[in-house]
N, CA, C and O atoms as a Tripos MOL2 file, in Angstrom:
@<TRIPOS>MOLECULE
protein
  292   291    73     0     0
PROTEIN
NO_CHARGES

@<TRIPOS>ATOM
      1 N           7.3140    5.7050   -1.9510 N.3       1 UNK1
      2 CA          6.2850    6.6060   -2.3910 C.3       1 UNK1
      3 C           6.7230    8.0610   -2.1480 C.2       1 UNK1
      4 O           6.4510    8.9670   -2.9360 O.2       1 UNK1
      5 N           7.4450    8.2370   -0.9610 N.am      2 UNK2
      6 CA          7.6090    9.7470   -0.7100 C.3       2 UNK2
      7 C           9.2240   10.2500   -1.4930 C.2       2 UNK2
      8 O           9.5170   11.4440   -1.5670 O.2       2 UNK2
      9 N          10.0530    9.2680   -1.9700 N.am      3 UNK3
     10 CA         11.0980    9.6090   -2.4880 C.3       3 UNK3
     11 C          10.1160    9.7220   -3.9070 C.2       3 UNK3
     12 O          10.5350   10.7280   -4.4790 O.2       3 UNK3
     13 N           9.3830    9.3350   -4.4390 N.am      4 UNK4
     14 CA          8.8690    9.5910   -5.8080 C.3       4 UNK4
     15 C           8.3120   10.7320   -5.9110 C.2       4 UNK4
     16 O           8.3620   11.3460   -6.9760 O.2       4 UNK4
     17 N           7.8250   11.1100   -5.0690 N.am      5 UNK5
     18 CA          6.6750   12.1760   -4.9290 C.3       5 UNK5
     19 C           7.9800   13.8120   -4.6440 C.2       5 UNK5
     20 O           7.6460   14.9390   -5.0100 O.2       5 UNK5
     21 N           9.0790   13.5830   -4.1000 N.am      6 UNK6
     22 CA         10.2200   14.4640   -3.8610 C.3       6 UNK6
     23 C          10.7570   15.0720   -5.1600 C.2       6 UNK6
     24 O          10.9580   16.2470   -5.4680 O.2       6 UNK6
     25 N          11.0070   13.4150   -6.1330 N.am      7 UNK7
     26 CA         11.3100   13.8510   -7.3200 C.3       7 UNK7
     27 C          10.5400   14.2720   -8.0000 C.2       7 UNK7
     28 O          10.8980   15.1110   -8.8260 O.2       7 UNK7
     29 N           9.0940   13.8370   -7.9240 N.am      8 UNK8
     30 CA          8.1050   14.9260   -8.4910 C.3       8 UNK8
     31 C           8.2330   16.1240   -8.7080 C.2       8 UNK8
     32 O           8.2070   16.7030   -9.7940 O.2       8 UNK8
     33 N           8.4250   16.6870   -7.3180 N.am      9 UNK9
     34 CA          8.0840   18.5470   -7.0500 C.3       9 UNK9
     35 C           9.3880   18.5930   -7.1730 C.2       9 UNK9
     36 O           9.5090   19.7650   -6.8170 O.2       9 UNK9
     37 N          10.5070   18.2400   -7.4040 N.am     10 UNK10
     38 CA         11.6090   18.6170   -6.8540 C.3      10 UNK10
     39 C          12.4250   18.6590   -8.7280 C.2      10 UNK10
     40 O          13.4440   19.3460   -8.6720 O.2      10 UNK10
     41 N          12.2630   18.3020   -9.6730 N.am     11 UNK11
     42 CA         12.3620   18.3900  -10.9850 C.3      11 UNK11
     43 C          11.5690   19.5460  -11.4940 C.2      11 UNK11
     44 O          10.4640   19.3540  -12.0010 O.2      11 UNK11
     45 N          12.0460   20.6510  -11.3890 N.am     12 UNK12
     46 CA         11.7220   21.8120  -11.8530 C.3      12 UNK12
     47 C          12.9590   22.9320  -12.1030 C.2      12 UNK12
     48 O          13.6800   23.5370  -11.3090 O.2      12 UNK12
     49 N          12.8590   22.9250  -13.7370 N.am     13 UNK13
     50 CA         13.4460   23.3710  -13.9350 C.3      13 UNK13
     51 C          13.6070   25.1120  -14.2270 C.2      13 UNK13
     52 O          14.2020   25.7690  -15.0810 O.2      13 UNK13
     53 N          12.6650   25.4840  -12.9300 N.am     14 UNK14
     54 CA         12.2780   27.1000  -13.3930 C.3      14 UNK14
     55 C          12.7250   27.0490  -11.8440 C.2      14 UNK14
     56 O          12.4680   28.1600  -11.3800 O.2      14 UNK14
     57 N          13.3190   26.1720  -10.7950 N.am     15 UNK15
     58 CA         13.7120   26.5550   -9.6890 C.3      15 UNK15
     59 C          15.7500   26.1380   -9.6730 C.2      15 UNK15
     60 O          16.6980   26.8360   -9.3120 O.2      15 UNK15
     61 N          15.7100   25.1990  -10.0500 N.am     16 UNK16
     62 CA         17.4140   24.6130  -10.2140 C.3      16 UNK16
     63 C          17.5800   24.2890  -11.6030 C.2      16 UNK16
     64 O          16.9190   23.5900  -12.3710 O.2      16 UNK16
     65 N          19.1290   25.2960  -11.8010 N.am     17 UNK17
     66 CA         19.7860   24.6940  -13.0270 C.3      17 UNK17
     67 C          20.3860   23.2720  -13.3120 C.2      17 UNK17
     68 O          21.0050   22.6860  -12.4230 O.2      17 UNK17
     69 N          20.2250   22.7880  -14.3980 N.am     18 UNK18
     70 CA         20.3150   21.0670  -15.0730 C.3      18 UNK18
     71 C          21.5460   20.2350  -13.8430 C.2      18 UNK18
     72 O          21.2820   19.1610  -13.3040 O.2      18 UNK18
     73 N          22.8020   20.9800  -13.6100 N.am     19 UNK19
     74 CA         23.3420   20.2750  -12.7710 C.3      19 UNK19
     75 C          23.0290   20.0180  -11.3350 C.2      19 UNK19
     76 O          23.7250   19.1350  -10.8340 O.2      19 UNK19
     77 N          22.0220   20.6590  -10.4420 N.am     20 UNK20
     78 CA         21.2230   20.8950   -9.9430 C.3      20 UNK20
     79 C          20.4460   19.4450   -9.5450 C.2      20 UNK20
     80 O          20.4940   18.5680   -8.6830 O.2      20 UNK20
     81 N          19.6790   19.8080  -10.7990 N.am     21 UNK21
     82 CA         18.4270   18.4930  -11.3590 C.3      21 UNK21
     83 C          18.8620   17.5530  -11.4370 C.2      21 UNK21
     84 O          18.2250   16.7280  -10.7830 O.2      21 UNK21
     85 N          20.2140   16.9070  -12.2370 N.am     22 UNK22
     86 CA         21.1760   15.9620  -12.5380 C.3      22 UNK22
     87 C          21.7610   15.2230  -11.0250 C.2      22 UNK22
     88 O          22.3450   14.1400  -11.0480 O.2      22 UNK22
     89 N          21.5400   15.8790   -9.9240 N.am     23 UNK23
     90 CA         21.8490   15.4430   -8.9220 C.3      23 UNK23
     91 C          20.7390   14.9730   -7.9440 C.2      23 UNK23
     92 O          20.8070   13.9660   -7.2390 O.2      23 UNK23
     93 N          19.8510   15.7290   -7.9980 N.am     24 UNK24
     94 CA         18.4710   15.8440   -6.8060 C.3      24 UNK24
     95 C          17.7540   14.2960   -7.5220 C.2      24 UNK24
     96 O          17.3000   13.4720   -6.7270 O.2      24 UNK24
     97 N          17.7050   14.0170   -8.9590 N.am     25 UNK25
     98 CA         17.3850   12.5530   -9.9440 C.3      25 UNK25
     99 C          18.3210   11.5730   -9.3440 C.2      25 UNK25
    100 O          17.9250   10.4280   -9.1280 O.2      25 UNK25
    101 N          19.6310   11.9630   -9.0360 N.am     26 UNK26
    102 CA         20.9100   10.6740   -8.5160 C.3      26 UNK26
    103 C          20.1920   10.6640   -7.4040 C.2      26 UNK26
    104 O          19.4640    9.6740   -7.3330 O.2      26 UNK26
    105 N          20.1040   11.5930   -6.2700 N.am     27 UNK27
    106 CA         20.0640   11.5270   -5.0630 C.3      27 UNK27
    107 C          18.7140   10.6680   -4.7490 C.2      27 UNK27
    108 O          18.6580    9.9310   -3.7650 O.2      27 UNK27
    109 N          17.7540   10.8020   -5.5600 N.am     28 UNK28
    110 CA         16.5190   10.2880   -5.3150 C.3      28 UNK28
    111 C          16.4890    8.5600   -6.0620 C.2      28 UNK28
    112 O          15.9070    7.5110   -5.7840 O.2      28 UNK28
    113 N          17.1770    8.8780   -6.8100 N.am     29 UNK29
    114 CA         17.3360    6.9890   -7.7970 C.3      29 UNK29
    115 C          18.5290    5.8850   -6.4160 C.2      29 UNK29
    116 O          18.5260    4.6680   -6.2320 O.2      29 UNK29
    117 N          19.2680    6.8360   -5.8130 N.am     30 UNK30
    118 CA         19.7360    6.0740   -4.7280 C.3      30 UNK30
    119 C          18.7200    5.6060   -4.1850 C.2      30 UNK30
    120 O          18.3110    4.4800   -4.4700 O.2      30 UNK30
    121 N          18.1110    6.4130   -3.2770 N.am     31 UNK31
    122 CA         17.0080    6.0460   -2.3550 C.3      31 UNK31
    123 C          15.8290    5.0850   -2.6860 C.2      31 UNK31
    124 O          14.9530    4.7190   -1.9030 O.2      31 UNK31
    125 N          15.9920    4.7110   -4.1410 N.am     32 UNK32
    126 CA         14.6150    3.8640   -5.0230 C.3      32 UNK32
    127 C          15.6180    2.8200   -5.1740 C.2      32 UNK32
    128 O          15.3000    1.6890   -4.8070 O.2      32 UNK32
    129 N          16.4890    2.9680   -5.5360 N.am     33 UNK33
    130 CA         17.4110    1.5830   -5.7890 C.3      33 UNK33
    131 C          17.9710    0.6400   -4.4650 C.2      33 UNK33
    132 O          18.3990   -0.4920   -4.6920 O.2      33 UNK33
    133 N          17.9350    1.2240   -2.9730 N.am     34 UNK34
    134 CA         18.7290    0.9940   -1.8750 C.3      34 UNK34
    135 C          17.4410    0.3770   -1.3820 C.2      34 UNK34
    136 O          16.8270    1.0030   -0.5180 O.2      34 UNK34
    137 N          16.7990   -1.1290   -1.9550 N.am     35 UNK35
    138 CA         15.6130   -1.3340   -1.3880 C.3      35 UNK35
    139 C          16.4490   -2.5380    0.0680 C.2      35 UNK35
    140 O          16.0480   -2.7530    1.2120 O.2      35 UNK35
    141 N          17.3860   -2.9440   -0.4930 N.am     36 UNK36
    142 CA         17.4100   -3.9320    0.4650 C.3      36 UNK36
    143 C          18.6430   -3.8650    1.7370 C.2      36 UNK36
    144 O          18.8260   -4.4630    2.7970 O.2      36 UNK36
    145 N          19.3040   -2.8520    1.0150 N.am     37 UNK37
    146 CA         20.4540   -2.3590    1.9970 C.3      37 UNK37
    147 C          20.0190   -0.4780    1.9110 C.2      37 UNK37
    148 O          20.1340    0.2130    0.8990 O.2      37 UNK37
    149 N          19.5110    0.0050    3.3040 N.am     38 UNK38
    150 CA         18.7860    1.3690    2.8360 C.3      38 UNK38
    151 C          20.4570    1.9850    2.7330 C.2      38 UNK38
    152 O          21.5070    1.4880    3.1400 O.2      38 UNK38
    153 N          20.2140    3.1110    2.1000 N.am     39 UNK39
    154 CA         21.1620    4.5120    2.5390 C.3      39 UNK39
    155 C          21.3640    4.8960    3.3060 C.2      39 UNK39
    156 O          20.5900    5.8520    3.3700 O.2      39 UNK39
    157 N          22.1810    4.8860    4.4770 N.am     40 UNK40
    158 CA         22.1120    5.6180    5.9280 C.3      40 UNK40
    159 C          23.1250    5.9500    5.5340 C.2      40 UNK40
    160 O          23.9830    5.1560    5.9210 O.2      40 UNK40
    161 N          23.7580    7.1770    4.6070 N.am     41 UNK41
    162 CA         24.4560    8.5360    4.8860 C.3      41 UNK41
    163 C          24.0530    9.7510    5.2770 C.2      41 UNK41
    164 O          22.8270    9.8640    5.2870 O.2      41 UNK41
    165 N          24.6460   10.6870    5.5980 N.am     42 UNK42
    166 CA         23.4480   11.8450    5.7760 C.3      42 UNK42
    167 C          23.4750   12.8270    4.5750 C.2      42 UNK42
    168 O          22.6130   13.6580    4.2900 O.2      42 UNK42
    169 N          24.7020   12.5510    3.8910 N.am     43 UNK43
    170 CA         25.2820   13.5690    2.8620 C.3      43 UNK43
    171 C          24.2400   13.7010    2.0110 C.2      43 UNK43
    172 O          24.0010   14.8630    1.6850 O.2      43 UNK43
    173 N          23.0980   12.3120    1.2560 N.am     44 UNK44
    174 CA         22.0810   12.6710    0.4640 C.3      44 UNK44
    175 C          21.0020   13.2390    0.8510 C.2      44 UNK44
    176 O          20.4350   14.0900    0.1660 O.2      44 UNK44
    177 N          20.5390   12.8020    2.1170 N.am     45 UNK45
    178 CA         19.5870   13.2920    2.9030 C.3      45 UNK45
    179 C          19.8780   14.8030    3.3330 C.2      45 UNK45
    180 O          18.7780   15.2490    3.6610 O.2      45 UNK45
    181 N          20.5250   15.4700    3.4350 N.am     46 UNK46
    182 CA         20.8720   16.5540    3.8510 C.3      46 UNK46
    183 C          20.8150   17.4700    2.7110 C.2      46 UNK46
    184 O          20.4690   18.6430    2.8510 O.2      46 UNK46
    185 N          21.2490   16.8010    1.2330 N.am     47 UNK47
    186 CA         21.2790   17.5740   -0.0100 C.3      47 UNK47
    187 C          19.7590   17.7270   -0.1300 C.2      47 UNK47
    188 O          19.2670   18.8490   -0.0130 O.2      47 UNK47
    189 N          19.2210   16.9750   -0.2910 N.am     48 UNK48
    190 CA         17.8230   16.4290   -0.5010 C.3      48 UNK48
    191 C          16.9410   17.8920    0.1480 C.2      48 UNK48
    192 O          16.3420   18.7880   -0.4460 O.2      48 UNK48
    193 N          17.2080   17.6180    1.7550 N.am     49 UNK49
    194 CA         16.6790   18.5940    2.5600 C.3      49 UNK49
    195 C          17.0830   19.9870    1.8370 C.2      49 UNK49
    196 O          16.1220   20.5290    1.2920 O.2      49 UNK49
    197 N          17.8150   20.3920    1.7710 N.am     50 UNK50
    198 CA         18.6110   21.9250    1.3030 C.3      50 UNK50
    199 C          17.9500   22.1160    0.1570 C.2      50 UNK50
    200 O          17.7570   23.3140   -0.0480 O.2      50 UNK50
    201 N          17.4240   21.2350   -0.8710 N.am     51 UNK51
    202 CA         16.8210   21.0450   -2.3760 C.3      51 UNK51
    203 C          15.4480   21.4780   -1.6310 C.2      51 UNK51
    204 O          15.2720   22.6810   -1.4420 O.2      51 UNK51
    205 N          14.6350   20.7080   -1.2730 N.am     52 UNK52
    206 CA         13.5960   21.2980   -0.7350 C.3      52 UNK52
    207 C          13.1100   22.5410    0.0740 C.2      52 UNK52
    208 O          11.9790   23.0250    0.0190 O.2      52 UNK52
    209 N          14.4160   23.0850    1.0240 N.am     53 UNK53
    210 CA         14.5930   24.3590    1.4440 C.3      53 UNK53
    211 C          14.1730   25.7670    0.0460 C.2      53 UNK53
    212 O          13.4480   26.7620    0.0690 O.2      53 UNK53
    213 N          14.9720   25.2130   -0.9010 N.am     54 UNK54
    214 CA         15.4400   26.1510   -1.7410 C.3      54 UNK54
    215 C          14.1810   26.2600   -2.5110 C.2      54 UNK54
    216 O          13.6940   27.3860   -2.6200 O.2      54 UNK54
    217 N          13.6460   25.3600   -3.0030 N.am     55 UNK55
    218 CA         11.9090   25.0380   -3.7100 C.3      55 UNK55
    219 C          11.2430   25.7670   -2.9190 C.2      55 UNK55
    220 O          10.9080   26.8580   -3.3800 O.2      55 UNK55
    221 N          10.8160   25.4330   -1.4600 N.am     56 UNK56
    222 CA         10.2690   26.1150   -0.8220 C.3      56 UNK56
    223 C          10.3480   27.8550   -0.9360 C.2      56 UNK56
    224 O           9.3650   28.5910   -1.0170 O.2      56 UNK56
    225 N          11.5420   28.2140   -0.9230 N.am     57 UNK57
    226 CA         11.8370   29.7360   -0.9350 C.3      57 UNK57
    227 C          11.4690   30.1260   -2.3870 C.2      57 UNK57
    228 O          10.8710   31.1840   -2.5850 O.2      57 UNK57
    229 N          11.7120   29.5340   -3.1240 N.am     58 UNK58
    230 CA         11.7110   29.8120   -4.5880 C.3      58 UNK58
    231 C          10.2400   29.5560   -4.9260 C.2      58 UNK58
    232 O           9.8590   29.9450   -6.0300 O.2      58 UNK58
    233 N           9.5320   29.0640   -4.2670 N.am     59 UNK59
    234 CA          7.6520   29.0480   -4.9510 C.3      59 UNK59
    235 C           6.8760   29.3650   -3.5830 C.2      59 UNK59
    236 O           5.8460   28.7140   -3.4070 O.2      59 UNK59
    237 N           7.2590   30.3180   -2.5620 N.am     60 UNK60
    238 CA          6.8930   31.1590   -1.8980 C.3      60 UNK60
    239 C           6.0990   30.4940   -0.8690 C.2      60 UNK60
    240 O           5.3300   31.1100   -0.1300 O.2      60 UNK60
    241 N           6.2360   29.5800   -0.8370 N.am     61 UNK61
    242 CA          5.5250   28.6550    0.5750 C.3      61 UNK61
    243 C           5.3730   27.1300   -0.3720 C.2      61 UNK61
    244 O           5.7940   26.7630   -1.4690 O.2      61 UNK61
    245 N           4.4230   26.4270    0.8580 N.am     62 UNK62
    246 CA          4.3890   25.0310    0.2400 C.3      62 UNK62
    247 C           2.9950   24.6920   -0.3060 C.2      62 UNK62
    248 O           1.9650   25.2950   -0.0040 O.2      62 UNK62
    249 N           3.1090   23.4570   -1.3070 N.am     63 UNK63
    250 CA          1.7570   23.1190   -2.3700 C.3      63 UNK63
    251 C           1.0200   22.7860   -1.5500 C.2      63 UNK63
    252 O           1.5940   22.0720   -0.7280 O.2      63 UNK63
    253 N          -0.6760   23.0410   -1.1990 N.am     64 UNK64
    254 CA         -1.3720   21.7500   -1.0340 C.3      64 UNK64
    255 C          -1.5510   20.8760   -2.0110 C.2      64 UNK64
    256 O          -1.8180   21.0530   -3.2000 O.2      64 UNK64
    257 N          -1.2990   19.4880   -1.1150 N.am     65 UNK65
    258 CA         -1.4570   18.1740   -1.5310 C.3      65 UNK65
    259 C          -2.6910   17.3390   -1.1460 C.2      65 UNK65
    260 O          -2.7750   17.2340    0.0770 O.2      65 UNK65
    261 N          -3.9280   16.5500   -1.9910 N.am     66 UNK66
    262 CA         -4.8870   15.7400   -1.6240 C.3      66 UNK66
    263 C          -4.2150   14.4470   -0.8720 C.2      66 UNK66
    264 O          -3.2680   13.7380   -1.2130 O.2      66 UNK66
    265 N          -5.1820   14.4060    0.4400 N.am     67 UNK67
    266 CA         -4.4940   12.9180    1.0010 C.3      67 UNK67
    267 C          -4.6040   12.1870    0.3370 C.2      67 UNK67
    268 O          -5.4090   12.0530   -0.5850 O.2      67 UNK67
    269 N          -3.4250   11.2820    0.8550 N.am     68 UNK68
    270 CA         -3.7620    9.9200    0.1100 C.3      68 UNK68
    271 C          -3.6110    9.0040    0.9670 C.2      68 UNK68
    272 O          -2.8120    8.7060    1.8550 O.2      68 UNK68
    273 N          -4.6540    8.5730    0.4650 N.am     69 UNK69
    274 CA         -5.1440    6.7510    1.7370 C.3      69 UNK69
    275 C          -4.0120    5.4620    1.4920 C.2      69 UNK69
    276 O          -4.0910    4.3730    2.0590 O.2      69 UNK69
    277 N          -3.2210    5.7580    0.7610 N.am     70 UNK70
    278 CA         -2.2930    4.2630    0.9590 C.3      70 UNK70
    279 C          -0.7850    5.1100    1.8440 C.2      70 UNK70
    280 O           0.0630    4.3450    2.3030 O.2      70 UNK70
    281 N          -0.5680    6.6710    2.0150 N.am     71 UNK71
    282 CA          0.0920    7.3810    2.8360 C.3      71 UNK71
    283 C          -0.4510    6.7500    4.6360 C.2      71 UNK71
    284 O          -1.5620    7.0190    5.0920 O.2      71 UNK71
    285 N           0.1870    6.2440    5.1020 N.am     72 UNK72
    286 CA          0.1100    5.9430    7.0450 C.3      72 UNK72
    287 C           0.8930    7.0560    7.3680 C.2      72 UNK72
    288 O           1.9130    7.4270    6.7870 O.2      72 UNK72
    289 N           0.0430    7.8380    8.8680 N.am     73 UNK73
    290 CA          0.8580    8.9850    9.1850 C.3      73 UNK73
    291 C           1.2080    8.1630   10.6060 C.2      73 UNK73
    292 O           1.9600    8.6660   11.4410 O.2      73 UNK73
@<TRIPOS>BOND
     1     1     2 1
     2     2     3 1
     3     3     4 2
     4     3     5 am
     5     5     6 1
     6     6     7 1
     7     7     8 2
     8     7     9 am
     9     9    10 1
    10    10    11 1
    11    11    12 2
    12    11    13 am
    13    13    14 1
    14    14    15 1
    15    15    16 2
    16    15    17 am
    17    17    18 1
    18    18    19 1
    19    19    20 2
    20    19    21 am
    21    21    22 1
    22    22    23 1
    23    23    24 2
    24    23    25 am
    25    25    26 1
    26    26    27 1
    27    27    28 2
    28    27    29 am
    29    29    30 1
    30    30    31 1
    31    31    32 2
    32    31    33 am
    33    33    34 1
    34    34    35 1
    35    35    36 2
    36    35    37 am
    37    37    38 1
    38    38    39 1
    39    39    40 2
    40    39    41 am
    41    41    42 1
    42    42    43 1
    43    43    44 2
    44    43    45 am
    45    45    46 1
    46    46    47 1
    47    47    48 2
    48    47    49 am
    49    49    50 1
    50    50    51 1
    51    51    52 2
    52    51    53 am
    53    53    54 1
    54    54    55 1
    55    55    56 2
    56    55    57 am
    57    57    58 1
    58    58    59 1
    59    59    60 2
    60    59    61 am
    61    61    62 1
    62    62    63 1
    63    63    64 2
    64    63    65 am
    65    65    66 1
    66    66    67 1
    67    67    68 2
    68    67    69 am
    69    69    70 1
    70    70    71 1
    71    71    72 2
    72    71    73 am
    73    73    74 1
    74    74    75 1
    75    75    76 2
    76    75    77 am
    77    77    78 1
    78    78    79 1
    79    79    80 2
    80    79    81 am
    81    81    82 1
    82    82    83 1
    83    83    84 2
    84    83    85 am
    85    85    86 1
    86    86    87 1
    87    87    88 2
    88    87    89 am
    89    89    90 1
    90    90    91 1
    91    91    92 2
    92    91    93 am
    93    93    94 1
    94    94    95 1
    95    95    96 2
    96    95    97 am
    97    97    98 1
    98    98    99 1
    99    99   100 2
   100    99   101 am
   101   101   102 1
   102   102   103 1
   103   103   104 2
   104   103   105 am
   105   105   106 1
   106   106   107 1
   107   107   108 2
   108   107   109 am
   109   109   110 1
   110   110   111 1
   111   111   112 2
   112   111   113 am
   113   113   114 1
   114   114   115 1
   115   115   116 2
   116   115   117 am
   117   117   118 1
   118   118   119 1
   119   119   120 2
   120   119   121 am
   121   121   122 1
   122   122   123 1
   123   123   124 2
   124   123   125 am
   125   125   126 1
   126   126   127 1
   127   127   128 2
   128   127   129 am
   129   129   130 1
   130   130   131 1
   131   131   132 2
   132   131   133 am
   133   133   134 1
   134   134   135 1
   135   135   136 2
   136   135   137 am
   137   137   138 1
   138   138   139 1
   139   139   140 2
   140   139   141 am
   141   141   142 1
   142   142   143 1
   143   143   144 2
   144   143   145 am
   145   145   146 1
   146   146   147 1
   147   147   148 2
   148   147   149 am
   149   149   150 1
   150   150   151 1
   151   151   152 2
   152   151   153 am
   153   153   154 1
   154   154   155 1
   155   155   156 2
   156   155   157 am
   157   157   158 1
   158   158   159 1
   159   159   160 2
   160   159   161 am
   161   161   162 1
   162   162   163 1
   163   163   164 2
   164   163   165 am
   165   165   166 1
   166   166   167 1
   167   167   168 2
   168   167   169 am
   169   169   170 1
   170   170   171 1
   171   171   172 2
   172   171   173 am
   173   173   174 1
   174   174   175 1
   175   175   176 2
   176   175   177 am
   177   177   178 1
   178   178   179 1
   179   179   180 2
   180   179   181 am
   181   181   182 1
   182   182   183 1
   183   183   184 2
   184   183   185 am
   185   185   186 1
   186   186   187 1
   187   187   188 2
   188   187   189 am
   189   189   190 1
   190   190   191 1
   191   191   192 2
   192   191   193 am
   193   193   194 1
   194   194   195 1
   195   195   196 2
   196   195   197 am
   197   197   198 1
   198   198   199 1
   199   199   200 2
   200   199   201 am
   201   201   202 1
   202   202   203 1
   203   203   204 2
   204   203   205 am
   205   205   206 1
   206   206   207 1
   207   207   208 2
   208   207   209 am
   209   209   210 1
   210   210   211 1
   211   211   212 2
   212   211   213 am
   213   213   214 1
   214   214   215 1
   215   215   216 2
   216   215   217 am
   217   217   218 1
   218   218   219 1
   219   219   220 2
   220   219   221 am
   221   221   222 1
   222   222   223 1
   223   223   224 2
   224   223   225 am
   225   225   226 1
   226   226   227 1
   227   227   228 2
   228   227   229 am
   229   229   230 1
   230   230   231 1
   231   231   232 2
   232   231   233 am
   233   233   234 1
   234   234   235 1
   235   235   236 2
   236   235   237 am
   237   237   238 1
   238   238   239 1
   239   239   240 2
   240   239   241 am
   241   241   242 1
   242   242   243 1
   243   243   244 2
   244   243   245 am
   245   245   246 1
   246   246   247 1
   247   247   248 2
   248   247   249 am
   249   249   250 1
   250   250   251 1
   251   251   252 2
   252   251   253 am
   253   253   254 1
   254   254   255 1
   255   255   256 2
   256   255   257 am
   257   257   258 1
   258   258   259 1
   259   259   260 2
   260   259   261 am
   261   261   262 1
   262   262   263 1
   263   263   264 2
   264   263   265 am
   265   265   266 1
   266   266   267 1
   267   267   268 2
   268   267   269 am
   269   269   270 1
   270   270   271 1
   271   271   272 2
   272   271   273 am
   273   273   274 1
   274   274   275 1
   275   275   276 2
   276   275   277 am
   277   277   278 1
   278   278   279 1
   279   279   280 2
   280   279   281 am
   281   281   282 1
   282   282   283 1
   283   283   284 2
   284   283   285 am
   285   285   286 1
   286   286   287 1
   287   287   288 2
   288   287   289 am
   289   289   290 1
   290   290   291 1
   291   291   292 2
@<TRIPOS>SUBSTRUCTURE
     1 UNK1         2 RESIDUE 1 A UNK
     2 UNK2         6 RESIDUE 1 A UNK
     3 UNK3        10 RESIDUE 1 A UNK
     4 UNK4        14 RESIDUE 1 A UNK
     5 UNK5        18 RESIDUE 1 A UNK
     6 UNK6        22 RESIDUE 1 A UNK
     7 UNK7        26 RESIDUE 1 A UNK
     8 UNK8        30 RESIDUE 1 A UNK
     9 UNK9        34 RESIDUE 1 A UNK
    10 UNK10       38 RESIDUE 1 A UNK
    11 UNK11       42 RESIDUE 1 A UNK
    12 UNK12       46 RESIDUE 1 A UNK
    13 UNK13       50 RESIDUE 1 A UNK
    14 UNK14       54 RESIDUE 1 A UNK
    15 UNK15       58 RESIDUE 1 A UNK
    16 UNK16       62 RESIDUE 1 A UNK
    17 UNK17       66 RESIDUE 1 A UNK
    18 UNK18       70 RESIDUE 1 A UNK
    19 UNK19       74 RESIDUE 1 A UNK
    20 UNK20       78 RESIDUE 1 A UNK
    21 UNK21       82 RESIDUE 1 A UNK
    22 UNK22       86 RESIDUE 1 A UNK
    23 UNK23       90 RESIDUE 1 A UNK
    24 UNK24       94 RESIDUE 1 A UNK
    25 UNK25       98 RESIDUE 1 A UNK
    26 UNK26      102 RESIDUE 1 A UNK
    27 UNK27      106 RESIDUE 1 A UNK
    28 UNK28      110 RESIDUE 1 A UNK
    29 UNK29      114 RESIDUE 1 A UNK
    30 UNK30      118 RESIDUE 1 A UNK
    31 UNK31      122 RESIDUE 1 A UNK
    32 UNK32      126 RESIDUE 1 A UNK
    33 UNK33      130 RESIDUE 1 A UNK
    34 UNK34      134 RESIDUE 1 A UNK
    35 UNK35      138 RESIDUE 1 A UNK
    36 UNK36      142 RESIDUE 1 A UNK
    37 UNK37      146 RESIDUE 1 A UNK
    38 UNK38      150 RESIDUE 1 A UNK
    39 UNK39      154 RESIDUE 1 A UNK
    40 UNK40      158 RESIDUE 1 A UNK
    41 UNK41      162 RESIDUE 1 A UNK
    42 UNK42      166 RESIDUE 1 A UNK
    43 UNK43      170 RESIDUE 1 A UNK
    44 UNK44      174 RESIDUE 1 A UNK
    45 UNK45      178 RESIDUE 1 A UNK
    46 UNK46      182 RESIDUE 1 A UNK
    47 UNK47      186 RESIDUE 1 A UNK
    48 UNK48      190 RESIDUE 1 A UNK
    49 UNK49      194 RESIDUE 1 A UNK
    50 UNK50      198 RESIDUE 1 A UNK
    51 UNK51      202 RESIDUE 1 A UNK
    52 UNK52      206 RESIDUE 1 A UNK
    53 UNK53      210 RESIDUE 1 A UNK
    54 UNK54      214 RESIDUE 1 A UNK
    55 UNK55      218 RESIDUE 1 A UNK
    56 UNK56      222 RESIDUE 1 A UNK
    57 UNK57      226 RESIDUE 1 A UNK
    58 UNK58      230 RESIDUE 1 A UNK
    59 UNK59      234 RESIDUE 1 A UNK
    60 UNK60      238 RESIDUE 1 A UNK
    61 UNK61      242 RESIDUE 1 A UNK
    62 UNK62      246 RESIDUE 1 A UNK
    63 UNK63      250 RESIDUE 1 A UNK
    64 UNK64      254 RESIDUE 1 A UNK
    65 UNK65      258 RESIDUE 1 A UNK
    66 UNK66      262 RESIDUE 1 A UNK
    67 UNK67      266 RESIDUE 1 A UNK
    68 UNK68      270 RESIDUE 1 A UNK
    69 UNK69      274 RESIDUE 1 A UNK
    70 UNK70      278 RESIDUE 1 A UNK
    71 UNK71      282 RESIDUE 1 A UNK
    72 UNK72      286 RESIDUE 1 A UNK
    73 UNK73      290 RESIDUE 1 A UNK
């Protein structure tokens, strides 16, 4: 749910150019596809993070989001 919701906000193309996007879509289709053997590199997770750094700076703070009840904190 939260890798979907990454690629959500994170596919914008008024913050990263297409090769950019073309990667942050790989990086996130790993993490949806790795259901039964997870990903434990850090190299995507770390891109991932830096992608969200950069969103963040680039739309001047962060969205509110409505909870959601099938989210466990």
């Amino acid at each position: 749910m939260l890798a979907s919701y990454i690629l959500e906000i994170l596919n914008d193309n008024e913050v990263f150019k297409p090769d950019a996007l073309l990667e942050i879509k790989s990086d996130v289709n790993t993490l949806l596809t790795s259901e039964y053997e997870p990903y434990l590199e850090d190299d995507l997770y770390d891109r991932l993070a830096d992608r969200v750094i950069e969103w963040h700076l680039a739309k001047n703070g962060p969205i509110k989001r409505a909870i959601n009840p099938n989210l466990y904190r």
